[in-house]
N, C-alpha and C positions, 0 to 999 in steps of 0.2 A: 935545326940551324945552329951552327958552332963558331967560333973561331970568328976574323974579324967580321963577317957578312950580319953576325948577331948583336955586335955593338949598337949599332946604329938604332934595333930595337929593344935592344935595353934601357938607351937612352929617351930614348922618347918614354918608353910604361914608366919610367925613374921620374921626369916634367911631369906625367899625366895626374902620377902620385901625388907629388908635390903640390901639384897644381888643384886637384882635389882637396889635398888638406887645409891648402892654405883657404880655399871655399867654404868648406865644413866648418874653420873657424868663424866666421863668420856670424855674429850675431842673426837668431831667426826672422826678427821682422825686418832689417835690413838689408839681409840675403834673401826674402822673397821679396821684397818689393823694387830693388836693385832691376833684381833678376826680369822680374815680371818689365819693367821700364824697358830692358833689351832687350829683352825677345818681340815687345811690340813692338818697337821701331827696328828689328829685323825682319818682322814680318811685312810690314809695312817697306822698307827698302826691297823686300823682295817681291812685293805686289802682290802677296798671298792675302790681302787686306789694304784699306785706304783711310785715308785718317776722316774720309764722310761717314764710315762704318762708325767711328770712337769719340766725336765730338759730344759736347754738351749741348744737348738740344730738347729743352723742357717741353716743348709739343711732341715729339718723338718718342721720349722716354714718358709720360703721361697719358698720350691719347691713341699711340702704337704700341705701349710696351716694351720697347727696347729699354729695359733697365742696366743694361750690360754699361750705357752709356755713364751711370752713373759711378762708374768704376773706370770704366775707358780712359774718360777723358783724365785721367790724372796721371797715364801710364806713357800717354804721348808727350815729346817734348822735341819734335820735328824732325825731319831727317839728318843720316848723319853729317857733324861738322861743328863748328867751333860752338857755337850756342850749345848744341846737342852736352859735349863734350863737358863745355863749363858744367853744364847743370849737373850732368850724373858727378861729375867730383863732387861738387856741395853737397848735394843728395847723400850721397854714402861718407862724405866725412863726418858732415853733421848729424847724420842719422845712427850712424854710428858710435859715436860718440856720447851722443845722451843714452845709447841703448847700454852701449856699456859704463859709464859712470852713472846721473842721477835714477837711470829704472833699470840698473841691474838688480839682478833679482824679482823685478817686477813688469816682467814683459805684458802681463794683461795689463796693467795701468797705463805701457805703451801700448799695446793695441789700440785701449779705450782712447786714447788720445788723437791717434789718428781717427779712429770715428769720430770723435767730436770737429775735430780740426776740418776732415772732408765732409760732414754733415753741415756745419758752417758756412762753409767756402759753395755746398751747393744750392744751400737758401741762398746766400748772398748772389750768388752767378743767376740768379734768375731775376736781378735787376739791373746788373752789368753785360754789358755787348766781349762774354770770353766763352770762348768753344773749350779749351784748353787749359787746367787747372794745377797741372804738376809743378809749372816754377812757381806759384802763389805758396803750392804749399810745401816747396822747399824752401821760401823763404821763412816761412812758418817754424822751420824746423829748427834755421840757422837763428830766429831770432828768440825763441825758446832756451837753444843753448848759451844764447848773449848774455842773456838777463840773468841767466845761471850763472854766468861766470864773469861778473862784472869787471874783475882788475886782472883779466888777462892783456896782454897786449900783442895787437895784430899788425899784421905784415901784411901788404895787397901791394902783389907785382913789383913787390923792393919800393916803390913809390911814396904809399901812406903809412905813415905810423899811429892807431889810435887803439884805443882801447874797444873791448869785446862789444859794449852795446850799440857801438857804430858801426857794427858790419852790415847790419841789415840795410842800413840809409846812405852804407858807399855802394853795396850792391845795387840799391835803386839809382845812385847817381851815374853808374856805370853802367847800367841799364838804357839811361835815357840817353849817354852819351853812343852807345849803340844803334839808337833811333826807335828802341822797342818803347811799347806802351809802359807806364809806373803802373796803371792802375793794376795788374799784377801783382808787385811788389808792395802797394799799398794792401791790398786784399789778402797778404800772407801774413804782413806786421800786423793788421787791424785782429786776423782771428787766432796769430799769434798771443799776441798782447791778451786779448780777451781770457786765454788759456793760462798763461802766465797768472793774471790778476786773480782770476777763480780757484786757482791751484794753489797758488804761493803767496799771493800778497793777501785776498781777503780773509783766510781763515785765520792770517795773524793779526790783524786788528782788531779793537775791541768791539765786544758783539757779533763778532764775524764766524766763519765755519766753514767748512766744506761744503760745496755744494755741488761737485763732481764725484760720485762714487762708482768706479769700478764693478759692473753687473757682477754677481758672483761667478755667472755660467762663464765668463771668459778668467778669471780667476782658477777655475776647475778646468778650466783647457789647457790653458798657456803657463800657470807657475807653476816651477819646479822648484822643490828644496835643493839651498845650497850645497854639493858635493861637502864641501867644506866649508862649518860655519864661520871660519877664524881667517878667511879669506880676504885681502884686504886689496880694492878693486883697484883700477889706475884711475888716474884723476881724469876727467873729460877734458881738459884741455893738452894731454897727450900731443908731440909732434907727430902731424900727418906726411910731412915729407914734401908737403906742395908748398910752395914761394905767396900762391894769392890765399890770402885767410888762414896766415900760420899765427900760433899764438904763445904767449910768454908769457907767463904771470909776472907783475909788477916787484921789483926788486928780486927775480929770482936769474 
């Protein structure tokens, strides 16, 4: 094929490239777990599955074995449309965002975090009426990066002006103005928070320590030496380009 009949597919492999790479950038555990969120609510639009297959359901997954559940339910986040939509932006902004400022470098320390975070979220769901845990622990994510970045300043829908640790408690307020349930958005701050205070606040007090350590076997998976030690990373409160939950460092 030559001459203009080949343009046409130059130009598309030339997107497909692009469009690859700009993928492949993509941080690892934010790139599978993105990913893994759209492929099941494609599956699920496509009725190659149902969301009675993926929910949380602790007689199910205990006295049937379906363990799959325990993973499922964190990948659904309904079908597609505006809820859907909101949530995977925060999901990949914010996931994003800590992956490459506070644990770059240390993707097993974010691994471990989300096990702890989804190990939490599934003791607790086994005294709460939720099938479905992915926005809990999106908000989980976004309020992790709050407390990180206390004097940044945010943007929600041109409307609100506050600073970073109120995102999580305008999300819940917009949440409810939705008609959706808080306890959600309560159950992502509460095992947020708990991560935050075990990580960052109690080992600096007096008498205090760590007391989340990183398995080593996921350490020996997931970190890689820096290409470059002298590598100086972007800050996590980077412009993501979106209007709701854009942020500004104070005086900058």
């Amino acid at each position: 094929m030559s001459g203009p009949e080949a343009a046409p597919a130059v130009g598309l492999k030339m997107a497909y490239q692009s469009l690859q790479q700009e993928y492949l950038q993509i941080p690892l555990v934010t790139r599978a777990y993105t990913t893994a969120c759209v492929l099941t609510t494609a599956a699920v639009q496509l009725e190659i599955i149902t969301p009675f297959q993926l929910y949380f359901n602790p007689e199910l997954i205990f006295k049937h074995y379906q363990v799959w559940r325990l993973i499922t339910n964190f990948l659904f986040f309904g079908t597609v449309g505006f809820n859907f939509l909101f949530n995977m932006i925060f999901l990949y902004r914010y996931c994003r965002m800590l992956e490459e400022g506070s644990f770059r470098g240390r993707t097993a320390d974010f691994v471990f975090m989300f096990l702890f975070g989804g190990f939490l979220m599934t003791i607790f769901g086994l005294f709460v009426n939720l099938v479905f845990l992915g926005q809990a622990f999106t908000i989980m994510l976004v309020y992790i990066w709050s407390r990180r970045n206390p004097y940044v300043r945010m943007n929600f829908f041109g409307l609100l002006n506050f600073q970073a640790p109120f995102l999580p408690w305008v999300l819940m307020g917009f949440s409810l103005l939705l008609g959706n349930s808080i306890i959600v958005d309560l159950l992502g701050i509460a095992v947020g928070h708990i991560y935050y205070f075990l990580e960052d606040v109690f080992p600096n007090q007096p008498g205090g320590g760590r007391l989340l350590r990183t398995p080593n076997i996921l350490k020996v998976v997931f970190d890689i030496p820096e290409e470059d030690p002298n590598y100086n990373p972007l800050p996590e409160d980077r412009p993501g380009g979106f209007n709701w939950g854009e942020g500004q460092r104070l005086g900058g």
